[in-house]
N, C-alpha and C positions, 0 to 999 in steps of 0.2 A: 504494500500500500504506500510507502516512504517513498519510493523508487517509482512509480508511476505520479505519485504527487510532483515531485523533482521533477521527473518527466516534463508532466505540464504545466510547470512553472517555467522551467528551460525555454519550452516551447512557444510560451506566450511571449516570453519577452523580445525572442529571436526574431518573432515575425514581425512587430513592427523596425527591427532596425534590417530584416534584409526587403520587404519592400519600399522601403526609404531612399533604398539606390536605385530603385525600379521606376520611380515615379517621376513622370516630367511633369512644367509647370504648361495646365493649359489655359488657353485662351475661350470664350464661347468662341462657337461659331460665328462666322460672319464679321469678327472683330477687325480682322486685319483689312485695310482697306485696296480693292482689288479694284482695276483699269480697265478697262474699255481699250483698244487698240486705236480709237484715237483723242480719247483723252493723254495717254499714255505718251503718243505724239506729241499732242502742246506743251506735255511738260519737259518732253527730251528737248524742244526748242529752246525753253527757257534753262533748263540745268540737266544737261543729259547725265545720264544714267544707261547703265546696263538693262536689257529689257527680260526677263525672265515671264513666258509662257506657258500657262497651264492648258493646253489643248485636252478638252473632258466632250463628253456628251453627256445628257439627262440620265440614259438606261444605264450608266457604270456605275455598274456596284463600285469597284476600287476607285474610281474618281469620288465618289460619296466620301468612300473609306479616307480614303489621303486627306478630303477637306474636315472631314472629323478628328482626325488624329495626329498626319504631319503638320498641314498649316495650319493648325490650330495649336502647335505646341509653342508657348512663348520665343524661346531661341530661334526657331525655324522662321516665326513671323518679323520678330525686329530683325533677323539679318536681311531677308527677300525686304521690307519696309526700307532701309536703310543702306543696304548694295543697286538696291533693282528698283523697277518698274514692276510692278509684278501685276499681268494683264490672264484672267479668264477667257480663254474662248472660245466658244461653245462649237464644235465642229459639224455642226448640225444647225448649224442657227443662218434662221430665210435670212436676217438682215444686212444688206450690200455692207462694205467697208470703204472707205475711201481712204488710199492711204499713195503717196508719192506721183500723183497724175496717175492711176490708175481704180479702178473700183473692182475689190473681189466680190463675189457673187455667190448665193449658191446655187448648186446644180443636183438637177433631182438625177438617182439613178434608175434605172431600168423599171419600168412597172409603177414608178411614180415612188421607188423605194430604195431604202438605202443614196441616200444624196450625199454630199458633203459639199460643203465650203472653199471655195476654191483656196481663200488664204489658208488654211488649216492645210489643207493639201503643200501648198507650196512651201510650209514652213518643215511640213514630214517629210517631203522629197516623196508621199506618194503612198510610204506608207503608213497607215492609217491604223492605230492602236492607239486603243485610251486608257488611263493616263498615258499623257506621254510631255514631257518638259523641253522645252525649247528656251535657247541660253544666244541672247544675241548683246554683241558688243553695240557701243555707242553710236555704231554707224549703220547700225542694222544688218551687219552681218554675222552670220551663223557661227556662233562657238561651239554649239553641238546639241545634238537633240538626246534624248535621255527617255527612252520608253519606258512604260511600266511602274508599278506602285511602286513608293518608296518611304521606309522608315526614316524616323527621327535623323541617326547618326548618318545613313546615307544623303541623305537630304540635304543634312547641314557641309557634309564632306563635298558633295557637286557644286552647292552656292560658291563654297568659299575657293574649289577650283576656280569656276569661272570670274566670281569678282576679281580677287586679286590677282588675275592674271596670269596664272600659272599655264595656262596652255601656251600664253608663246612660247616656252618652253620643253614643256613637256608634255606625252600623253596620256587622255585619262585614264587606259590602261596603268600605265606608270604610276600617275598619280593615286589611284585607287586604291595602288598594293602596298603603297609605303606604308 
């Protein structure tokens, strides 16, 4: 009886300090504040920044999932806040874009189904998975595109490749495994 009371005393105390390291700080939802691809414009005019792209659709589950979990984790939100531009958008969405003396469009697929976004298209190079993160430099060119759900430490590990710059140098292979 001594020995299972220790038990559970051991045990009580233990699990508040090992999920303690578990825990990140979150944000609600919706807190961080997210761009429009031509809001997002007027402000690269006035003080560019890096553009950092969440290409989602409504049906993704893991696009759901990422904006519950990764942008919603504190660190994750002030860095993308504070490196980036950080712009939603919707790869499935009717409404035209106007962006450089050009207007993207969307285009319905076959049957009136499955459409996409021509901008969304031209950012993937075509191909078409959501989530997927698009990292462009201050001049609107492509630093690299990043398919697929991503946890907190990945997350924060892609931002800060691309913000400070580490790709002139190196790739994100490389940079990944350090």
């Amino acid at each position: 009886m001594k020995k299972s009371t220790a038990l559970l005393v051991l045990l009580s105390l233990s699990i508040p300090l090992f999920t303690a390291f578990q825990k990140t700080e979150k944000m609600p939802p919706g807190a961080m504040k997210w761009y429009t691809w031509e809001e997002a414009a007027m402000l690269q005019k006035k003080n560019p920044k890096k553009i950092f792209v969440d290409v989602y659709t409504e049906w993704c589950g893991w696009c759901k999932r990422m904006d519950q979990s990764t942008f919603s984790d504190a660190a994750v939100s002030k860095y993308l806040t504070e490196n980036f531009y950080p712009i939603k958008l919707d790869a499935e969405q009717k409404a035209d874009i106007q962006f450089n003396g050009e207007t993207f469009k969307y285009v319905a697929g076959s049957n009136g189904r499955g459409g996409v976004h021509t901008l969304a298209y031209a950012l993937l190079d075509g191909k078409m998975g959501y989530p997927s993160m698009v990292y462009l430099n201050e001049k609107y060119e492509r630093i690299m595109i990043s398919p697929g759900y991503k946890e907190v430490t990945d997350m924060l590990k892609e931002l800060k490749f691309a913000a400070e710059d580490k790709y002139l140098d190196t790739s994100w292979e490389d940079y990944r495994n350090q």
